[in-house]
C-alpha positions as YAML, in Angstrom:
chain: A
units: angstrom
residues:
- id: 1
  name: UNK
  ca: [0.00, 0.00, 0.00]
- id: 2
  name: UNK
  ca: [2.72, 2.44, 1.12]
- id: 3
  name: UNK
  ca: [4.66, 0.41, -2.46]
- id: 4
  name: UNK
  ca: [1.63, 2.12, -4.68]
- id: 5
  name: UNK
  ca: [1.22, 5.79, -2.76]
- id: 6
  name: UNK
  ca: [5.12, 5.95, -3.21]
- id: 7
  name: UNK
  ca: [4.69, 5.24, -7.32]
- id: 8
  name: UNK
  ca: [1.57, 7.57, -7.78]
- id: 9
  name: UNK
  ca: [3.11, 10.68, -5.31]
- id: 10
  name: UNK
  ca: [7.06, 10.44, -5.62]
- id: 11
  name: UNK
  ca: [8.39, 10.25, -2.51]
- id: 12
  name: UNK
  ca: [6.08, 13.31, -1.31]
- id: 13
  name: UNK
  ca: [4.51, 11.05, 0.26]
- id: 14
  name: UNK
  ca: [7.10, 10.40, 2.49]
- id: 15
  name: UNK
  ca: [7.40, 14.17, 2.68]
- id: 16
  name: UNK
  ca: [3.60, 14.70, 3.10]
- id: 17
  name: UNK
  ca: [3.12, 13.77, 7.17]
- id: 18
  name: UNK
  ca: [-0.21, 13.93, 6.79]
- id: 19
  name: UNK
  ca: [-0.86, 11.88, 3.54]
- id: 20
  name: UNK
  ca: [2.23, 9.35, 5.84]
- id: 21
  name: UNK
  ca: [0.53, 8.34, 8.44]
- id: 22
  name: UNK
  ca: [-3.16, 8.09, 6.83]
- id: 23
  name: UNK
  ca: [-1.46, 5.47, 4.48]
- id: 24
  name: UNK
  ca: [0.06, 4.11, 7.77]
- id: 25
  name: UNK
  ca: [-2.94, 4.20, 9.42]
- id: 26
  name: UNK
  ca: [-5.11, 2.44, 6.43]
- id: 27
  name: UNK
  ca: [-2.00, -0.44, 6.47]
- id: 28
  name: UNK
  ca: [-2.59, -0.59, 10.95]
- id: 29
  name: UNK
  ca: [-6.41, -0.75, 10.03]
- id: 30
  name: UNK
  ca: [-6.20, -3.40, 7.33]
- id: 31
  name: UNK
  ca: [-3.56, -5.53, 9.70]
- id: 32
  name: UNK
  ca: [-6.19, -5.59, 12.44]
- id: 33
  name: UNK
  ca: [-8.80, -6.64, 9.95]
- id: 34
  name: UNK
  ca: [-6.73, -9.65, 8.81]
- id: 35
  name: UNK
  ca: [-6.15, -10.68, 12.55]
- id: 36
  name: UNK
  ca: [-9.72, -10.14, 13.66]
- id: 37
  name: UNK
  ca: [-10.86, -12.33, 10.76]
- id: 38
  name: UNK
  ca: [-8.14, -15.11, 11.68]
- id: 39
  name: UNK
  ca: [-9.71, -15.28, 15.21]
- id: 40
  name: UNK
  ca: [-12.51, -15.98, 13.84]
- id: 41
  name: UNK
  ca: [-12.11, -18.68, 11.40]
- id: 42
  name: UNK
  ca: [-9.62, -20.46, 14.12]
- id: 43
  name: UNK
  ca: [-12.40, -19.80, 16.89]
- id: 44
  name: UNK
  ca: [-14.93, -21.61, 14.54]
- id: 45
  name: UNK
  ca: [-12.74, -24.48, 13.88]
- id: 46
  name: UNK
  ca: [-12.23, -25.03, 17.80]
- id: 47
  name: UNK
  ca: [-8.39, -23.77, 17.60]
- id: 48
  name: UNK
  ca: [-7.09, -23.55, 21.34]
- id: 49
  name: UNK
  ca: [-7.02, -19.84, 22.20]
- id: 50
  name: UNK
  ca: [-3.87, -18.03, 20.86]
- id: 51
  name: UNK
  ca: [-1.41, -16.33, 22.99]
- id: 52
  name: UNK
  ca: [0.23, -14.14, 20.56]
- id: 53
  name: UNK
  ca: [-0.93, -12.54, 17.28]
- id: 54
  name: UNK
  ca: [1.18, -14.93, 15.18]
- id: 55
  name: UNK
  ca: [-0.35, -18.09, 16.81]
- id: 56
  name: UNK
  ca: [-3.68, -16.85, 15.54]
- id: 57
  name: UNK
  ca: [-2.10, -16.77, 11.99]
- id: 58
  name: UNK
  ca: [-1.07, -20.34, 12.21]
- id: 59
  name: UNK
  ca: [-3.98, -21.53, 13.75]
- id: 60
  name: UNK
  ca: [-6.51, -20.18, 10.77]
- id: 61
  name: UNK
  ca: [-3.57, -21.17, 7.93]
- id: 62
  name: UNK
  ca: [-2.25, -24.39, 9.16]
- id: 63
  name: UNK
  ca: [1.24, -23.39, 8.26]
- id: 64
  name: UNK
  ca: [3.92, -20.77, 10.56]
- id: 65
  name: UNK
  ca: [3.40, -17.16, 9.94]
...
């Protein structure tokens, strides 16, 4: 995401604090999104409860994150 903002601004947007940290923001949003949805699908499948973030990854992928 930050990859693409970089290619269409320059590096203004690295420049740009504002337009920075709303791509940085989006990226923190999206994150949470993708962990909140692996909780779920390892919750539904009976997955012991996680301790850590990346446990929850493994649980809903099968594989090590």
């Amino acid at each position: 995401m930050l990859d693409e903002e970089i290619q269409r601004h320059g590096t203004a947007v690295l420049e740009d604090k504002f337009l920075l940290l709303a791509v940085l923001h989006a990226l923190q949003v999206a994150s949470q999104a993708l962990i909140d949805l692996a909780a779920h699908i390892a919750s539904e499948a009976g997955a012991a409860v996680p301790s850590s973030y990346s446990e929850i990854l493994r649980s809903s992928s099968g594989r090590a994150a």
